[in-house]
N, C-alpha and C positions, 0 to 999 in steps of 0.2 A: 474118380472118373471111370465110368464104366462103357464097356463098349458092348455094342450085341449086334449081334450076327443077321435071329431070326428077325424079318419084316415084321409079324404078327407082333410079338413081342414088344418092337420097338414103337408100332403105332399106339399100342395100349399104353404102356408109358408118358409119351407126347400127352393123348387123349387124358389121363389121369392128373397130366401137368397142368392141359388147361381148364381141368376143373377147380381143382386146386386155386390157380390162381383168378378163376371167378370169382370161388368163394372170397377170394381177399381184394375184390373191387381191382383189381389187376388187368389191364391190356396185355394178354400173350403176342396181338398182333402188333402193339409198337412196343415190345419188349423182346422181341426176336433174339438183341443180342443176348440175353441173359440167357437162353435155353443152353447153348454151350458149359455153362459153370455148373449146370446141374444135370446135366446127361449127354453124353453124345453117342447117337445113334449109326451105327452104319447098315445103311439099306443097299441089300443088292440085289434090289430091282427096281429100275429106274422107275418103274409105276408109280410105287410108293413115294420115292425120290420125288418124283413131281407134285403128287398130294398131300405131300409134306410142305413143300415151298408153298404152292398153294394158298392151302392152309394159314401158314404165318401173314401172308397177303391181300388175306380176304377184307379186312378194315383196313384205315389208313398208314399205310405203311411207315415204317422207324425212318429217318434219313440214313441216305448210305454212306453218311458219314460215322456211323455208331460202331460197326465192326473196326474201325482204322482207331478210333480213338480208345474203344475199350482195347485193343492189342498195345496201346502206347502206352496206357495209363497202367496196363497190366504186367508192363517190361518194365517200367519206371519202377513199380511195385517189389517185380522179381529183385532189380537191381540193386534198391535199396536195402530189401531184407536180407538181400546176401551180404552188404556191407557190415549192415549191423550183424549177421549172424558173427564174417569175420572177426568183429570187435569182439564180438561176447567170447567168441572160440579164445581170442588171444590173451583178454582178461582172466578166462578161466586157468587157463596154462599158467601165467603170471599169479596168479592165486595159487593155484597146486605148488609151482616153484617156492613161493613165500612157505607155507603149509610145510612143506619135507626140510626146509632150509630150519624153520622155526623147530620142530619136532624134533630133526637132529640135535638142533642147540640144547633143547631142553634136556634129550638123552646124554649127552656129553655133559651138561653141567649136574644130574643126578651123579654120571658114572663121577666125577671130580667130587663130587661131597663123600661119595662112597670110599676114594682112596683117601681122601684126608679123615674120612671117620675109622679107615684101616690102619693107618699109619703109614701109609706107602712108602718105601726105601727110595732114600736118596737116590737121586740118577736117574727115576723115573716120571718124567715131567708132564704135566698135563693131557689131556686130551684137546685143547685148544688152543688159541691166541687172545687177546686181549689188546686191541689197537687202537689208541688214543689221538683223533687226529685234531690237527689243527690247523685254521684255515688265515692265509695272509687279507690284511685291511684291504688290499686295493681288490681282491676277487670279493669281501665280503663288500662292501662300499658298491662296487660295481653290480655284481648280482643283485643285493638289496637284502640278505640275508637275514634271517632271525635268530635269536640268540641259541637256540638248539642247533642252528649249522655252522655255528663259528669255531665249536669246537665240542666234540663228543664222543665217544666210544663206540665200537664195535667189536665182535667178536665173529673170527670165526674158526676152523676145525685145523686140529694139526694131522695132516697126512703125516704117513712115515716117510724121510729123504730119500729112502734105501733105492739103490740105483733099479730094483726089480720093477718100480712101478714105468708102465708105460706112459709115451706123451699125452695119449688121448687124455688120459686119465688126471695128467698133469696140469693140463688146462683146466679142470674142473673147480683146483682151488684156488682162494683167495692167494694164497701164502707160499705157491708155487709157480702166478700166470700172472702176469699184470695185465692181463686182458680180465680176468675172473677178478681183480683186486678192484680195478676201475665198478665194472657192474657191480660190488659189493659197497662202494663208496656211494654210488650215484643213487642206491635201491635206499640209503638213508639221509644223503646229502643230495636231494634232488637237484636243487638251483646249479649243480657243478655240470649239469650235462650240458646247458646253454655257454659253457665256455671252455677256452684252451688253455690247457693248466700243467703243471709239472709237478710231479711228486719226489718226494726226498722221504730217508727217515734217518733214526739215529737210537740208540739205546734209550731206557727210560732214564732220570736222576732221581736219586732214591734220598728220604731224609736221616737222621738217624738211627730209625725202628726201621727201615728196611723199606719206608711203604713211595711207592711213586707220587713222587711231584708232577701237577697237572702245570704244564707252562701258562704264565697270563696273557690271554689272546692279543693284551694290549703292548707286548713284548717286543719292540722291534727285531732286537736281536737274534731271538730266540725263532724268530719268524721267515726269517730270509731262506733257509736251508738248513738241512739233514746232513749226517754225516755221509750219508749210502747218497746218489743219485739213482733212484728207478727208469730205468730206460727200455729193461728186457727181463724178460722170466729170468734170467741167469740173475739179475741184478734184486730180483724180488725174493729167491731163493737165496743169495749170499746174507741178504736180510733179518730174514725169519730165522735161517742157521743161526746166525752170529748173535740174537735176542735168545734162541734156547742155550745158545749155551751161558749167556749171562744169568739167565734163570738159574741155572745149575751150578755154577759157582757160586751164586749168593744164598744157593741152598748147605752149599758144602761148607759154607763159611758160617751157615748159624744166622743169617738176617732173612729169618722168617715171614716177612711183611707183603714180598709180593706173592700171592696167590697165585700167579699161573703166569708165564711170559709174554711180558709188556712190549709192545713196539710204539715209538710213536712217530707217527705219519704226518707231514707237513706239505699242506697242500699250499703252491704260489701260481701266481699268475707268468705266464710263459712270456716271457721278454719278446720271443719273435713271434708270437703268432700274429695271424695279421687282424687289420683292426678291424674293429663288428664295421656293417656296413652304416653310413651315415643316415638320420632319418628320413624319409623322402620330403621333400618341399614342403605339402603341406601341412607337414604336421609341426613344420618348423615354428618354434615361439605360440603354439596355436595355445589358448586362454584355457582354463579348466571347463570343458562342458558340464560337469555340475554346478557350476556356480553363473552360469545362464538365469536371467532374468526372465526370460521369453522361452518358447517354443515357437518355431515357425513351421507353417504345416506347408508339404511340397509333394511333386505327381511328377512322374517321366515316365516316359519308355522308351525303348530303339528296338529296331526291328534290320536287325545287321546282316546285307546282302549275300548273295551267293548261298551259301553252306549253314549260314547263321550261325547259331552256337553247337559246335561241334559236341560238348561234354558241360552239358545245365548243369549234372551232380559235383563235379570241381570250380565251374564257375558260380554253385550258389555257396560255394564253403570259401571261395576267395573273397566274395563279397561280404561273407558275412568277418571274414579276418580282416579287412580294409575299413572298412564300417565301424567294427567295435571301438576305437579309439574315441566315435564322436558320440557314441552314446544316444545314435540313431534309434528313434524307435516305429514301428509300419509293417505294412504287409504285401512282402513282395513278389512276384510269380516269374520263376524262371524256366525257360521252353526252349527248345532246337529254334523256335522262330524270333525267338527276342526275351526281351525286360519288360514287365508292368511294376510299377513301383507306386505305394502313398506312403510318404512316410511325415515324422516328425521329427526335427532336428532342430537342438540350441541353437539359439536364435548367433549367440556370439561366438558359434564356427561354424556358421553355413559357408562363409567363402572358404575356408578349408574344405569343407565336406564337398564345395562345388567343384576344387583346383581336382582334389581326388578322383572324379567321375570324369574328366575332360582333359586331365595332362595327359598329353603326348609320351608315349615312353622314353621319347629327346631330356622331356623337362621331367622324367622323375615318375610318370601315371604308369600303371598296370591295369588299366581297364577300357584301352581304346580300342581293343581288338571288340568288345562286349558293347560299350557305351560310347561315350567320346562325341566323337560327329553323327551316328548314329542314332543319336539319341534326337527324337521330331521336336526340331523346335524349343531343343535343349531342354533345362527345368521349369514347369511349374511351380514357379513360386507363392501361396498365399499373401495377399498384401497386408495382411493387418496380422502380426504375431498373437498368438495367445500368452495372456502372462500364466507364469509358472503354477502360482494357488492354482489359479481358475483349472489348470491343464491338470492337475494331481487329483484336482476334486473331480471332475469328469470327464477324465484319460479320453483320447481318439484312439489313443493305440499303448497298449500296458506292456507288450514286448515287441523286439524286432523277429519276424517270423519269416524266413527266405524257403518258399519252400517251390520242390520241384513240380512242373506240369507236362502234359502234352501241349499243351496252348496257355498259352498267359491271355489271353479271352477266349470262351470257349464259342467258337463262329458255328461249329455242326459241317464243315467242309470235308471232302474224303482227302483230299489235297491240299496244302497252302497255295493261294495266291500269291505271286508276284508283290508284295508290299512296295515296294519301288515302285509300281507303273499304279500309283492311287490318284489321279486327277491332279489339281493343280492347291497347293497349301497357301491359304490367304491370308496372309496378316489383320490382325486384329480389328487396326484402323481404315483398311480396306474394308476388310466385312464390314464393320460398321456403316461406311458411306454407301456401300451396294444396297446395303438395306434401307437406308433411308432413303434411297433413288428407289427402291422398290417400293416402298411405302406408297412416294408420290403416285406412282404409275396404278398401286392399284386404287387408289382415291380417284384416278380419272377413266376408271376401267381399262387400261392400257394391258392387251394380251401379250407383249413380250414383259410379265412380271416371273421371276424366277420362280422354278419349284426349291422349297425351304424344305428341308426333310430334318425331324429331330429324332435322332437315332437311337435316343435312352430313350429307357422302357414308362410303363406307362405312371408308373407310381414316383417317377422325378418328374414326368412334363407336367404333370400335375399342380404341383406346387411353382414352375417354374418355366419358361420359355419363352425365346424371340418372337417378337413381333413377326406376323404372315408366317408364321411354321407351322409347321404340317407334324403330327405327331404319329410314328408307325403304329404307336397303341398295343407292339407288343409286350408279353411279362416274360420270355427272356429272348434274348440278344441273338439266337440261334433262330429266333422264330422269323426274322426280321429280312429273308429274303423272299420266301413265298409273297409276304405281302408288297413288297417293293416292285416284285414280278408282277403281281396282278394290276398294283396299282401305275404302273410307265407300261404295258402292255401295247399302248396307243398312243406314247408320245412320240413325238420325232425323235430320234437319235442325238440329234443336235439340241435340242431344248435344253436350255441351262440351270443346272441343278446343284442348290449351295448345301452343304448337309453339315451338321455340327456335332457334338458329343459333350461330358461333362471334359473331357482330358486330352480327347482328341483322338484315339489309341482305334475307337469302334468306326470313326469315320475313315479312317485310315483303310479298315476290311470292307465297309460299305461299298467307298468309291474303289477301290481295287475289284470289287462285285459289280459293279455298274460300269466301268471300263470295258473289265475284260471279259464278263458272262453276259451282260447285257446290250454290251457296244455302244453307251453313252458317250459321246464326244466331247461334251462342256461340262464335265465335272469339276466343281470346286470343294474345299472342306474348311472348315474354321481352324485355321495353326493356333496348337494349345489349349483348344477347345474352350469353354465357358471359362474355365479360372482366367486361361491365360487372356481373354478377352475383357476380364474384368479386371484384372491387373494392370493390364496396358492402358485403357481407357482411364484408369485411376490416376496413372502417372503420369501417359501425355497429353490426356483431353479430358483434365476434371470436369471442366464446365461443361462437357456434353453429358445428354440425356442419354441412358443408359435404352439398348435397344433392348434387350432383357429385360424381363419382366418376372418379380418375386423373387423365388430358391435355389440359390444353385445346390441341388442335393449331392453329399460326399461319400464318399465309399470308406468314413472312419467315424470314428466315436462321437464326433459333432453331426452326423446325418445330415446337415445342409447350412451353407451359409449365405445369409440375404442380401443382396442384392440392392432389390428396391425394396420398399413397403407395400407392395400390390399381394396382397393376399387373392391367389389363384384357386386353391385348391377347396375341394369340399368335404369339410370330415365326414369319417364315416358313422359314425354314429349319431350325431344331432343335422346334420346338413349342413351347418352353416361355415363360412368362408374360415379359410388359415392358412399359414404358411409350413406348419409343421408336418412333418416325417417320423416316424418310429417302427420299431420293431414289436410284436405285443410280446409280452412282458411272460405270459402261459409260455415257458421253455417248450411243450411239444405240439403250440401250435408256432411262433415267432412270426405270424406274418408282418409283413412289412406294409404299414398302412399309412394313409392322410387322416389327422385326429387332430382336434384343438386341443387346447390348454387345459379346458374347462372337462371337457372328456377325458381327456388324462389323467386329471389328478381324479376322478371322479370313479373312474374306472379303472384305475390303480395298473396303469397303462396297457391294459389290455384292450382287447378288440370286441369285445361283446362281454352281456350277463355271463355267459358260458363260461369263458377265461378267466372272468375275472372271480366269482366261484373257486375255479378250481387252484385259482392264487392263492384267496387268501385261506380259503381251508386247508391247504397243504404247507404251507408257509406260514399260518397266524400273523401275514403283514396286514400293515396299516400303510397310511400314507407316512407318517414319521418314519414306520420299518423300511416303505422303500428309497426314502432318503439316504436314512443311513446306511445301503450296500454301498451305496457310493466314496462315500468318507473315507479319505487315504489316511492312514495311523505313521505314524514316524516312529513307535517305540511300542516292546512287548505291554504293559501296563497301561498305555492308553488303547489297545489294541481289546486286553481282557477283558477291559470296564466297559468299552462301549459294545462289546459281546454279551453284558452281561444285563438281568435284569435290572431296571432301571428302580433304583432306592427313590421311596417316598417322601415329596416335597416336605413333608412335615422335618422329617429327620436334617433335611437343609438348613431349615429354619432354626431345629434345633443346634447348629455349627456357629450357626450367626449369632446365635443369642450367648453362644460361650464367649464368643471373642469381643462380643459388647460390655459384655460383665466380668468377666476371669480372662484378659487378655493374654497376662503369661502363663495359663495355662490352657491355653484353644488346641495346641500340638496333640496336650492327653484322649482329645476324644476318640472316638475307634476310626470312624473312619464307614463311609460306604463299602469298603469291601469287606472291611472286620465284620463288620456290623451285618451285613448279608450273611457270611458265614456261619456268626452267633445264630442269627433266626433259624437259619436251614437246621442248625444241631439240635437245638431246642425243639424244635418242630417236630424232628427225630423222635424226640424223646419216647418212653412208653406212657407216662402219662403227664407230661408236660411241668415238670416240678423243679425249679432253677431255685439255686445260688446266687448269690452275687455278693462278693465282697469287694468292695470299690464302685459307688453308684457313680461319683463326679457329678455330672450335670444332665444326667440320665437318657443319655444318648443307646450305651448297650445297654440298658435296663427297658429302654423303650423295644429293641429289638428282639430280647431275648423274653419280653409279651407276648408279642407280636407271634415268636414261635411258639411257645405256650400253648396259646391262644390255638393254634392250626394245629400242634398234638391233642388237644381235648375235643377238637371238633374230630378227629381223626380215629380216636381211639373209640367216641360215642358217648361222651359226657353231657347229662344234662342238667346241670347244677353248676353253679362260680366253684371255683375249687378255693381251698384253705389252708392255713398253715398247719390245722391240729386233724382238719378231716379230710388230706386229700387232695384229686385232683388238680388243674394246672394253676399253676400258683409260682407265684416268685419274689423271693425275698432279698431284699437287698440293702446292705451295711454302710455304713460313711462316718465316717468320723467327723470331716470336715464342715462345720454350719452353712458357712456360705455356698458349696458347691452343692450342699442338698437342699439349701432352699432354691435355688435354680428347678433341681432334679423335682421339688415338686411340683414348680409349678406348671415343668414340662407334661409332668404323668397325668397333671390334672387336666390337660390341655385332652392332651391323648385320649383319655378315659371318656372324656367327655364330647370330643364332636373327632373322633377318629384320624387315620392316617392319612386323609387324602385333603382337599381343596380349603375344605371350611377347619381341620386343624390347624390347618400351614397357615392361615391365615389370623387365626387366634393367638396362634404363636408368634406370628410377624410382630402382634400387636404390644407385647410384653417387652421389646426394647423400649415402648413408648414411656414404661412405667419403670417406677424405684425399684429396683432390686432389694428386696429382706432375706435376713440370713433364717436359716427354720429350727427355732427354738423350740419347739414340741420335742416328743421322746418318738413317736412313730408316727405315720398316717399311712393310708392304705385306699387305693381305690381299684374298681371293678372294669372288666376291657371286655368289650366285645359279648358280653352276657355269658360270657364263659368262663373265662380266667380273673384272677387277682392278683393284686401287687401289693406287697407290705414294705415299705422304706423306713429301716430303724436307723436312727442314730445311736451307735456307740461311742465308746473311748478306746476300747482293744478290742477287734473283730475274732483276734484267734482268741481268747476269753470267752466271746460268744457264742462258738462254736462249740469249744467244750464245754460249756454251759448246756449246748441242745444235747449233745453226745452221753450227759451224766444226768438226764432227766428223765425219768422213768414211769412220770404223769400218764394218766390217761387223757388227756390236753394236748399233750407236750407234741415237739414240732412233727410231722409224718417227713420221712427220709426224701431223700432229693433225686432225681435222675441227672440230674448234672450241674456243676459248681464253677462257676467263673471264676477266676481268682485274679485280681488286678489292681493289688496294693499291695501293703508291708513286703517290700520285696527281699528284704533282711531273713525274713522268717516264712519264705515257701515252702520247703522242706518239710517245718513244724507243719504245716497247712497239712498237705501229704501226708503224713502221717496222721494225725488225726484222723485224717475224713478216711483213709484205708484202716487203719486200726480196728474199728467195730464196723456195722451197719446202720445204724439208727442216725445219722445225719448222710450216706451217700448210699447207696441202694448197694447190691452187689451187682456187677457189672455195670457199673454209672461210669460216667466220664468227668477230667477237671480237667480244664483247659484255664494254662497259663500265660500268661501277656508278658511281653516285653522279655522274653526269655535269648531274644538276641542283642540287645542292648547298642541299639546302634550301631552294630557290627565290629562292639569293641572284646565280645568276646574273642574273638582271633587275636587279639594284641595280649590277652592276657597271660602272666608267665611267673602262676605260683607266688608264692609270698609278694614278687618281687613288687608288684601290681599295690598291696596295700600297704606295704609303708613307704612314700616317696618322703624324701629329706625334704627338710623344712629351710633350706638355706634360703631357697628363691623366694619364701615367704619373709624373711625377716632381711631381706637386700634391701639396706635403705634406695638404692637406685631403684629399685624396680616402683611403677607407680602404683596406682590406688586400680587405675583399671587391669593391668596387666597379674596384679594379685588375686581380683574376683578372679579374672580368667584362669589361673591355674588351680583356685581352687577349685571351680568347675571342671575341670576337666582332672584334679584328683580323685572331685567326687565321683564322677562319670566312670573310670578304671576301676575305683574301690567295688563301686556297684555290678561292673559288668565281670569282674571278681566273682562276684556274692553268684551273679547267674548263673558263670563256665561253672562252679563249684553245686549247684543247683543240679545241672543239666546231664553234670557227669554223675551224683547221686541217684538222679530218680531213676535215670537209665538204667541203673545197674540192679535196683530194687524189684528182688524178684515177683513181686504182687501186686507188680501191674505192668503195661506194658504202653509203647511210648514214642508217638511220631511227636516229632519234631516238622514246624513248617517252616521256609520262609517268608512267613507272610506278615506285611509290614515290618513291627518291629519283633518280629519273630511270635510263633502262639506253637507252646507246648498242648499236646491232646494225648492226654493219661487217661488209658483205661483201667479199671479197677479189674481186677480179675474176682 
């Protein structure tokens, strides 16, 4: 903020302002209030002073309600950032504490290694404590505790007794202050601050080597009480004394075992404290709101007399504390003049969530001073719940959002109005028959028919409105009294005038504006506005004809709900008749438009050619891509995949055709996300040259083409590559007959009409026919005009291997850029060595990625020899049957093997001539680099 003196000065600044904001399609003169945030001028001469104001005046001026509101909105601003500044201040300080607390410990426990690596003379104990606490069932049961706060260690620093130290100082430590002993309990057993407890301790008991027994949390006895009662620093101090000196005799006696002076601490539940307070009513027995079938969607406000809300920033943190249990989701506007609220709430605790908003403080409520009676016409309730799917897959509202305003609608007033003196609130059913008595009248030209004012802006009456209403046709809510002025300029004062809204909340500020600015005498307003009209008519008078016509539009994630079937509005792009609402979809234009169905999906919900351009070139959506933003994930793994590119139908085909013909072995294929990864590395490669031992049914063999294939286009190959000359090429081993006559006839599939429509479809075709096992010695076919694939059957693939490794032909195989390995899992190791031993089968710096190297996640169980020789007793137990025999031999075999892998996993890591992630992915994939 700068201030200046000189006139001259300050008018050339202005002047440079409002060129400035020419150039940027900028009104200076209805943007007056913003000149303050970016200079303020002092003129001392009233000359200027007037050619200034002037100035800002010349076109149509700001309303003078912009100064009051930007001062509110800019205090609200101040207030809140000093809140959060104080949080972050207090955090920090609570961080530095943790920080000098930790750093001592560390220095203290270096200085303790250092006397025990000196041999420190008896009699000189520690530089710390060592306090093992333990907590009683009915505090752990109560609090809810987890297994880390039922019982666990702390340490902290031994001050010296010596009477020289001062109080201040005293207070500092754990082991001196049972006010510093509590905050060092609470900074690791948090859940103990939420209650009233009593501490005790007692010496440690030591086994025969000297070393502390941890008591069993499940110990009654041992749980009740301490020998010591802590009540007072004198009592915290008789403590800590009486545990150094136990340390010290068990040093002098030669039981070496405990390291440093043990206390242990026994935390119980305090017999008198008094009891937490009961739950309030309605939360009493109230049903799990996760396990709600429904959502029901609901709208209130109040607008609470006199003073309204004194402090919005504590009332919107209450509400959001009051709230949380029901798992409210909506977006709410809290102000000095009231509540605007849409929310969504489980269908199977709205009457809880409603007792909450409307008890009396008599019967248990905290919200009548805010809500309560105050609230117009109570809750808006929507009458048809959404069910739960439909509500996850296209959310109204994804969180609860309470957040503060100057206004909870923004009216453009320098003042509030009086909300109390709004004209007269009409029930539903009344409205209804008023309008159908007006209907008559104006079919017979009768001039006492009511003025109908529709107070939403122009983009809901659009799609939606009462019969004989009148729509103010502004696009925002602030515009809407200029035109009200012009347009009753010349009516009687008394002319009767019914005005309605979607919630009720703007007709409330309307007729408060036509009361008391304008001095209408017969004002009426719709109680509850359109929902609640629709509501009531549903419940007490199905059989009538709704006097609304089309959309009621909502201010959530559903953008309108119908009504009737009268398609009112007119898209904007093709002309023709809809009922539909949207936002366009270009994030920096969002306008909010009337568009049909057919335009929507057509223009990928935007609002013109323009938007819809810069959609999908910036995004690469489709109509499928804007589908799936929407799709709610329940778990990390269906979350990645539908992130991820989408694997080719053919490769589907190829799953289905395994489990048609090799059914117990469908589990072995890779997999859509193995199989994506294989391609991606492949792809990698420098010249596209794969491995593969273990074809199966040539699922990764089709992949690891595929990549091939896109490194030889990549690299600038113009030739099929080969096994003796080169380029992208891939070979692949199988012992088994029947799983490579599958694999070929997949490759042929492949080779021949590609990965998309008319593969997947040739492939489909092959369940129709006999499966043959492939008794040839090799076959080989060509992909994409670029790459090859050779499928040998063998009998021993590591044989084959060193067979290419000792051939020294001019023929002979050209080396590999990367080696699948996903068979003989007995003999991986051998594999590994071989292929790093020389170069002439894996390149130097090639990669071998192994499969199955986590084995079901039974390498964690396994534990040394113990793993491969289980006793044979349960096998030869005449009881035991025939099926529970397979069963264990399966799960011998299962341990013997996940053996073979932990012993696998811990070799290659350690082999200094190559180097070695490890993934979780699926059943685990080793990626060994050759160095």
């Amino acid at each position: 903020m700068t201030t200046m003196k000189n006139p001259i000065i300050g008018a050339l600044i202005v002047t440079n302002m409002m060129i400035a904001f020419g150039r940027s399609n900028l009104c200076l003169a209805r943007c007056n209030r913003c000149v303050p945030a970016f200079v303020s001028v002092s003129l001392d001469s009233s000359g200027y002073r007037s050619k200034f104001n002037s100035l800002l005046s010349t076109k149509d001026p700001s309303p003078p309600t912009a100064p009051f509101h930007s001062t509110t909105n800019a205090q609200i601003v101040a207030r809140r950032n000093e809140i959060n500044r104080a949080k972050r201040q207090s955090r920090q300080k609570s961080l530095e504490k943790d920080r000098e607390r930790n750093y001592k410990l560390r220095t203290l426990f270096s200085q303790e290694s250092q006397n025990a690596a000196g041999q420190s003379e008896v009699g000189s104990p520690p530089p710390m404590f060592a306090i093992k606490l333990v907590t009683d069932r009915i505090l752990r049961t109560e609090l809810k505790m987890n297994g880390r706060e039922k019982r666990g260690r702390i340490f902290v620093e031994r001050p010296s007794f010596d009477t020289d130290i001062d109080e201040e100082s005293r207070k500092e430590y754990p082991s001196t202050s049972l006010k510093a002993l509590k905050q060092t309990v609470h900074e690791f057993f948090r859940r103990l601050k939420k209650s009233t407890y009593l501490l005790s301790a007692s010496l440690p008991v030591l086994d025969e080597y000297g070393n502390v027994l941890m008591y069993d949390s499940d110990d009654e006895d041992r749980e009740t009480a301490g020998t010591w009662s802590l009540k007072s620093d004198q009592d915290v101090q008789h403590a800590f004394q009486e545990t150094e000196q136990f340390f010290l005799e068990q040093q002098q006696q030669g039981d070496g075992g405990m390291k440093r002076p043990t206390l242990i601490l026994f935390v119980t539940k305090d017999p008198d404290a008094p009891l937490p307070p009961p739950p309030p009513p309605y939360l009493e027995n109230m049903p799990d709101p996760n396990s709600s079938p429904t959502m029901t969607m609901l709208s209130f406000y109040a607008f609470p007399p006199n003073e309204g809300i004194a402090d919005p920033e504590s009332t919107a943190d209450q509400l959001k504390r009051l709230w949380r249990p029901f798992r409210a989701l909506g977006r709410v506007y809290v102000a000095n003049e009231g509540v605007n609220a849409q929310m969504a709430v489980p269908t199977n605790v709205l009457s809880n969530f409603l007792q909450c908003n409307t008890l009396s403080p008599g019967g248990g409520g905290e919200l009548s001073h805010v809500l309560g009676r105050y609230m117009e016409n109570g809750i808006n309730i929507d009458p048809v719940p959404v069910d739960m799917e439909e509500f996850q897959a296209n959310p109204a509202f994804k969180n609860l959002h309470i957040r503060v305003r100057s206004q909870i609608v923004a009216d453009g007033f320098d003042k509030p109005l009086d909300w109390q003196s709004a004209g007269y609130d009409m029930p539903p059913l009344e409205w209804h028959e008023k309008l159908k008595e007006a209907r008559e009248k104006a079919d017979k030209s009768d001039e006492s028919v009511p003025i109908v004012f529709d107070c939403r802006n122009d983009y809901e009456t659009q799609v939606g409105k009462f019969e004989l209403a009148e729509p103010l046709q502004t696009e925002n809510f602030r515009d809407s009294w200029d035109v009200l002025k012009e347009r009753l300029k010349d009516t009687p004062k008394d002319t009767p005038i019914m005005t309605y809204c979607t919630g009720g909340i703007r007709c409330v500020k309307v007729n408060a504006y036509l009361t008391q600015k304008l001095e209408f005498t017969n004002v009426s307003r719709l109680a509850g506005g359109i929902i609640g009209y629709d509501r009531t008519l549903g419940e007490q008078a199905p059989s009538e004809e709704p006097m609304f016509k089309g959309t009621n539009y909502v201010f959530d994630g559903r953008m309108g709900r119908r009504i009737t079937n009268d398609q009112l509005g007119t898209c904007l792009t093709c002309g023709c008749k809809t009922h539909l609402v949207s936002n366009c979809k270009n994030e920096n234009c969002h306008k909010r438009m009337v568009q049909c169905e057919y335009c929507r999906d057509s223009f990928f919900g935007t609002c013109s050619e323009g938007c819809k351009t810069r959609v999908v070139n910036s995004r690469g959506s489709t109509a499928t891509d804007m589908e799936a933003e929407n799709k709610v994930y329940t778990n990390l793994d269906d979350y990645s995949s539908g992130h991820s590119t989408t694997t080719p139908s053919l490769l589907h085909e190829f799953e289905l055709n395994t489990k048609a013909f090799m059914p117990t072995g469908a589990h072995m294929v890779s997999g859509a996300t193995q199989g994506t990864f294989l391609k991606m590395i492949a792809s990698m490669t420098r010249e596209g040259r794969v491995l593969e031992i273990g074809t199966f049914t040539g699922y990764a063999t089709a992949c690891l083409l595929e990549g091939a294939a896109i490194a030889g286009r990549v690299s600038g190959f113009n030739q099929v590559g080969s096994r003796s000359g080169g380029g992208p090429f891939v070979l692949s081993l199988e012992r088994d007959r029947r799983a490579m006559g599958l694999a070929v006839a997949h490759l042929k599939v492949m080779s021949e009409y590609g990965m998309g429509d008319e593969g997947s479809n040739h492939a489909a075709k092959l369940r129709e026919c006999e499966h043959a096992d492939f008794d040839k010695e090799s076959v080989t076919y060509e992909y994409a005009g670029i790459a090859s694939c050779q499928l040998l059957r063998v009998n021993d693939a590591l044989a084959t291997v060193e067979e290419m490794i000792s051939d020294t032909s001019s023929d002979s195989t050209k080396p590999f850029d990367l080696v699948f390995v996903d068979a003989d899992k007995t003999r991986l190791m051998e594999y590994v060595n071989a292929l790093v031993s020389n170069d002439r089968v894996l390149k130097k710096g090639g990669l071998i990625v192994v499969d199955n190297v986590l084995w079901k996640g039974l390498v964690l169980d396994v534990n040394g020899s113990e793993n491969e020789s289980d006793s044979d007793d349960e096998l030869s137990s005449e009881s035991s049957s025939k099926s529970e025999k397979e069963h264990i031999r399966k799960n011998r075999r299962a341990r013997k093997l996940a053996n073979k892998m932990h012993r696998f996993n811990n070799a290659v890591v350690r082999d200094d001539r190559v180097e070695v992630l490890l993934m979780p992915l699926r059943d685990g994939l080793s990626l060994i680099r050759k160095k």
